[in-house]
NUVEXFI-72699 format. One record per residue: x, y, z of N, C-alpha, C in turn; chain. Coordinates in steps of 0.1 Angstrom, whole numbers, m for minus. Example, Ala and Ser with C-alpha at 12.3 -4.5 7.8 and 13.67 -1.06 7.14 Angstrom:
residues 2
   n.c1   n.c2   n.c3  ca.c1  ca.c2  ca.c3   c.c1   c.c2   c.c3  vexmi
    132    m57     78    123    m45     78    132    m33     78      A
    128    m22     71    137    m11     71    129      0     79      A
//
This chain:
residues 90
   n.c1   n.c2   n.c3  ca.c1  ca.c2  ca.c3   c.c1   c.c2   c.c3  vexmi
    207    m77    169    194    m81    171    190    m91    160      A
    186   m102    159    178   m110    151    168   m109    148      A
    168   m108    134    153   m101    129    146   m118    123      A
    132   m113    124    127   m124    125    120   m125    110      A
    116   m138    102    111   m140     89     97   m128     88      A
     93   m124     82     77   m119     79     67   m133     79      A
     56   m126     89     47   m135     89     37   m142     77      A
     37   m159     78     31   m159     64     13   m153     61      A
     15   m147     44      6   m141     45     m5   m149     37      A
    m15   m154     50    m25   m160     46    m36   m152     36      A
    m48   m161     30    m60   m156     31    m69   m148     42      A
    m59   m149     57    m70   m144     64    m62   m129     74      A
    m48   m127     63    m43   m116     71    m46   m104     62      A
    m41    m95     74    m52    m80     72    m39    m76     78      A
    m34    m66     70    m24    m56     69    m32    m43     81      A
    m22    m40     87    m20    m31    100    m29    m18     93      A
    m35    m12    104    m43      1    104    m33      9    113      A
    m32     20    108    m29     36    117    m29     31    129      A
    m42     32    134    m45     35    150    m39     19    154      A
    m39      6    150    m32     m6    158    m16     m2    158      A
     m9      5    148      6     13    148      5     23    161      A
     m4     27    158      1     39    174     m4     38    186      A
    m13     26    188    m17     23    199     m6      7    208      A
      1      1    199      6    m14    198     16     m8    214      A
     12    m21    218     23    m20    232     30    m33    235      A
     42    m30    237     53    m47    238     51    m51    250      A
     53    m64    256     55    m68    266     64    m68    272      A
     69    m58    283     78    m59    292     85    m69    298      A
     97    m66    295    108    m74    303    120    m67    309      A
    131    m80    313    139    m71    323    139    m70    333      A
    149    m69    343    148    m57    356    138    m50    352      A
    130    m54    367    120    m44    367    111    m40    355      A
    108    m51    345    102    m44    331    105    m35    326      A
    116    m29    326    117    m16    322    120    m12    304      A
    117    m28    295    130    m29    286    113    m36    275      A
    119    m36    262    104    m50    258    118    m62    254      A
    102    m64    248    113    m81    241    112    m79    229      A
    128    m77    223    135    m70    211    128    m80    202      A
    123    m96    200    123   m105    186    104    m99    187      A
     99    m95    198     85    m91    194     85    m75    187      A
     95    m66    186     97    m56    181     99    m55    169      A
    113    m67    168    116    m67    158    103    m77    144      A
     93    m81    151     86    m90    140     75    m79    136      A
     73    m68    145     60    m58    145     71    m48    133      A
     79    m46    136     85    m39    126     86    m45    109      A
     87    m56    111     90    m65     96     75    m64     94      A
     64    m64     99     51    m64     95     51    m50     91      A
     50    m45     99     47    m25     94     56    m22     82      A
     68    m26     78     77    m24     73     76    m29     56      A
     62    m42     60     56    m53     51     49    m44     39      A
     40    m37     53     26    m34     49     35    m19     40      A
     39    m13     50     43      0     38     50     m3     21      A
     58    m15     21     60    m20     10     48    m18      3      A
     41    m28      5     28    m31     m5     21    m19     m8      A
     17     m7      3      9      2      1     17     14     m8      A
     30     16     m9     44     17    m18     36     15    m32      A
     38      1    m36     37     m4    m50     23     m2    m51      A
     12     m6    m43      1     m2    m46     m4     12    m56      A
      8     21    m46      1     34    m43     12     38    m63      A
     22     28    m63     26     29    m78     20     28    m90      A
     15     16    m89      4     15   m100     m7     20    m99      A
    m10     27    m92    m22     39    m93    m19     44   m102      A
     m9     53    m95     m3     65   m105     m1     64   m119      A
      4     52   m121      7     46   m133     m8     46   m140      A
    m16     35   m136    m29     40   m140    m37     48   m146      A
    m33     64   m137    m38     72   m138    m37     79   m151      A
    m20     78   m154    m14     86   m159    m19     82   m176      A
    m20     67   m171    m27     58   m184    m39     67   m192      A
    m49     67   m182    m61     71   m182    m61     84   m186      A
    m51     95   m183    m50    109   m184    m49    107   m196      A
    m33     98   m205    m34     99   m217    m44     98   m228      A
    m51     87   m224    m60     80   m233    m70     92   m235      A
    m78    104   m223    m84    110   m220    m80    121   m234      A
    m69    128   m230    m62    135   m236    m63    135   m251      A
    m60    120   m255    m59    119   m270    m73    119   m272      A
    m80    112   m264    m99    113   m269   m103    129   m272      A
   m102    138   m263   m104    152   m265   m100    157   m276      A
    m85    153   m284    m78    162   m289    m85    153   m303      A
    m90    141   m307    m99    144   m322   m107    151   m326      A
   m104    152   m340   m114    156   m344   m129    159   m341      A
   m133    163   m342   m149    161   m336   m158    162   m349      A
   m167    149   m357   m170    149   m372   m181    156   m369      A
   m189    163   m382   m198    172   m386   m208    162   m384      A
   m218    175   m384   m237    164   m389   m233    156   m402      A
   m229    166   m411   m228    159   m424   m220    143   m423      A
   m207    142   m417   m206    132   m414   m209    124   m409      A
   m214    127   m395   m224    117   m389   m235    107   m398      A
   m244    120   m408   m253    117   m413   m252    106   m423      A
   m238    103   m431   m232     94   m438   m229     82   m434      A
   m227     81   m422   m225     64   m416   m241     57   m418      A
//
């Protein structure tokens, strides 16, 4: 089967939703329609295949983020915490 380039991604493309994945229907061909047409399958696949990449590394640097933020969090809690008396000296 020949797989087809990913489509370019403009300013004005919008990565696939759930329900356009499970609702998406090919156009029949064939005897009797009984079959789709493999290069429109194969381009809906390179797109879904697109989008899970990106939501992949997205969903990476979250984590990463997170984990940032946990530390930073972490070390904030764990100082010291200065007295009145200190306070009162600045």
């Amino acid at each position: 089967m020949r797989r087809l380039r990913p489509a370019c991604r403009s300013g004005t493309y919008r990565p696939l939703m759930p329900s356009q994945v499970r609702t998406r229907r090919f156009t029949p061909v064939g005897f009797g329609g009984r079959g789709v047409d493999p290069d429109e399958v194969a381009q809906f696949l390179d797109q879904v295949a697109g989008d899970l990449a990106r939501a992949y590394t997205e969903l990476a640097s979250v984590r990463k983020q997170n984990a940032r933020i946990k530390d930073a969090l972490r070390r904030w809690r764990s100082r010291p915490t200065p007295t009145a008396h200190e306070l009162a000296g600045r």
